[in-house]
C-alpha positions in Angstrom: -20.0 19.3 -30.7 -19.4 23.1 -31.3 -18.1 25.0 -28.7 -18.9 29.1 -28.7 -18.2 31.0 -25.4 -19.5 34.3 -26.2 -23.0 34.3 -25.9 -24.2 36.3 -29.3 -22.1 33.6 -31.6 -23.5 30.5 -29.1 -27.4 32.0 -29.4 -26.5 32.2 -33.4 -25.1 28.4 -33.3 -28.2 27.8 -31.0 -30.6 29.1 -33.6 -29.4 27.7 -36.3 -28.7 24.0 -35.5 -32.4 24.0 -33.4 -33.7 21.3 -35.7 -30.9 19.3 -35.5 -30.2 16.7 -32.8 -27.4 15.1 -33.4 -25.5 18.8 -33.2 -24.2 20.0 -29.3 -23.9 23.5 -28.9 -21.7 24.0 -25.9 -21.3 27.9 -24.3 -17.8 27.6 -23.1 -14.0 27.3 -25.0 -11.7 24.4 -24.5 -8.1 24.9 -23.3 -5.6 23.6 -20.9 -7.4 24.0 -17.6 -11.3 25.2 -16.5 -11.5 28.7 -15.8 -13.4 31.8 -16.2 -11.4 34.5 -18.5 -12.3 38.0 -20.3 -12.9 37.6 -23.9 -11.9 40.8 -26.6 -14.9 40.7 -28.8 -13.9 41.3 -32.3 -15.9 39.1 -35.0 -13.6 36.7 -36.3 -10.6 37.9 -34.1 -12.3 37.5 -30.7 -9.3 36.3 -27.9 -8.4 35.9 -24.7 -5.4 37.9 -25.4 -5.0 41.7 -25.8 -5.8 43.1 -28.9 -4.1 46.9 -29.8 -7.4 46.8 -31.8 -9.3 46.7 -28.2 -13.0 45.6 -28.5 -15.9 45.1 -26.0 -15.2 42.2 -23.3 -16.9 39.3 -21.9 -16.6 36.9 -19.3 -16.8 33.5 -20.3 -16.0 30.4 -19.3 -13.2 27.5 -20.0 -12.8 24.0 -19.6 -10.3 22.0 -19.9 -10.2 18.9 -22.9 -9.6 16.2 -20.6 -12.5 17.3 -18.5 -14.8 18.2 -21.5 -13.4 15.0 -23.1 -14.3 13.0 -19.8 -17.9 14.4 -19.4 -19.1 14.0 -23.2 -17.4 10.7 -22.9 -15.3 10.8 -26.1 -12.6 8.8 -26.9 -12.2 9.4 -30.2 -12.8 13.4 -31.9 -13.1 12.8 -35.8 -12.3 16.3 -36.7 -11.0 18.6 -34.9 -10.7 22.7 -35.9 -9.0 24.8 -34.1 -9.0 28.8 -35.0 -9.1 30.0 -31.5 -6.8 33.3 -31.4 -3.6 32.7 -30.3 -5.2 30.0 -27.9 -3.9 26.8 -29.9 -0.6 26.6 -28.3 -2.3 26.0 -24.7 -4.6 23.5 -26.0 -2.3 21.9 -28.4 0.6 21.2 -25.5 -2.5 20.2 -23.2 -3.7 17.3 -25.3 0.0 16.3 -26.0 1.0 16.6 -22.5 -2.1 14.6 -21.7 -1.4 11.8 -24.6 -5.7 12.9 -25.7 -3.7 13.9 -29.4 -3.8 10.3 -30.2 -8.0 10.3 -29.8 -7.8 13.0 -32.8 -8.1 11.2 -36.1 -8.1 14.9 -38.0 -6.6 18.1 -37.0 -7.1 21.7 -38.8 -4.9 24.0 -36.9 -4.9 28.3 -37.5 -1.6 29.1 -35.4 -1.3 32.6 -35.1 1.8 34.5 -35.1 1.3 37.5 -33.2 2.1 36.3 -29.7 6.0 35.9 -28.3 7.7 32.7 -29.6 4.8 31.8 -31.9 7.5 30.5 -34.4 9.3 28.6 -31.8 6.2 27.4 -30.3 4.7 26.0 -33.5 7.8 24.3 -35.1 8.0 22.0 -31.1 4.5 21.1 -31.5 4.6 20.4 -35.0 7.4 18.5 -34.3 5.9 16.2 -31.6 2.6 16.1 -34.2 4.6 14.2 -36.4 4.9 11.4 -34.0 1.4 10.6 -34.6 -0.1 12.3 -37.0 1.0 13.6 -41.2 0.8 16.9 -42.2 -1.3 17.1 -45.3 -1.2 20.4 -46.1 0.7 23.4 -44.4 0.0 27.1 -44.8 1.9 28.9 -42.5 0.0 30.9 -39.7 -2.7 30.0 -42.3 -4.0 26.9 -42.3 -2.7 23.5 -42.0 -4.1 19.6 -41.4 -3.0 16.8 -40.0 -4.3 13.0 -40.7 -3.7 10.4 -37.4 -1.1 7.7 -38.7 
């Protein structure tokens, strides 16, 4: 499963995967609740959040991982990889708060340090991470994976 919400990146994914079953191109995000929200279009940066860079916007449309979870049927995500702008902490606290963390056998987290209490934010949910899951290599506000125990 890939998941793209804005429409010029989800017609690339689209393109490119054609030939290949087996891969789901969805045209939404995943977060903590469904919802429609304006995205700041910037390449690699795009986010739900306000950039001082500014950038063009686009509606697009959320759902939540325990709905998108429930409707694909998945109980089990093998890799999981998440580099959505400032979005991970939502998402993150969701699947905790919503025990779906467990289902995640790998987890490659970008946390991003530019919003309010980014530092605090990270160190509680890498804290309740290591209840079921091992950090196997950490780059902070750069990269970093976790392996289900």
């Amino acid at each position: 499963h890939a998941i793209e919400p804005i429409q010029e990146f989800n017609d690339y994914l689209t393109k490119k995967f054609q030939n290949l079953p087996n891969i789901k191109i969805h045209k939404f995000g995943i977060l903590d609740e469904t919802k429609k929200v304006t995205i700041s279009k910037l390449d690699a940066g795009s986010s739900i959040f306000e950039r001082k860079e500014g950038a063009i916007k686009e509606l697009i449309c959320i759902k939540s991982m325990s709905e998108f979870m429930k409707i694909e049927k998945l109980d089990q995500i093998d890799l999981l990889y998440i580099n959505i702008e400032g979005s991970e902490y939502q998402l993150l606290n969701h699947m905790i708060e919503n025990d779906l963390i467990k289902n995640v056998k790998y987890l490659q987290i970008q946390f991003h340090n530019y919003l309010e209490n980014a530092v605090l934010e990270r160190k509680k949910i890498r804290r309740i991470l290591k209840r079921t899951h091992v950090c196997k290599f950490n780059f902070p506000f750069i990269w970093e994976r976790w392996d289900r125990i």
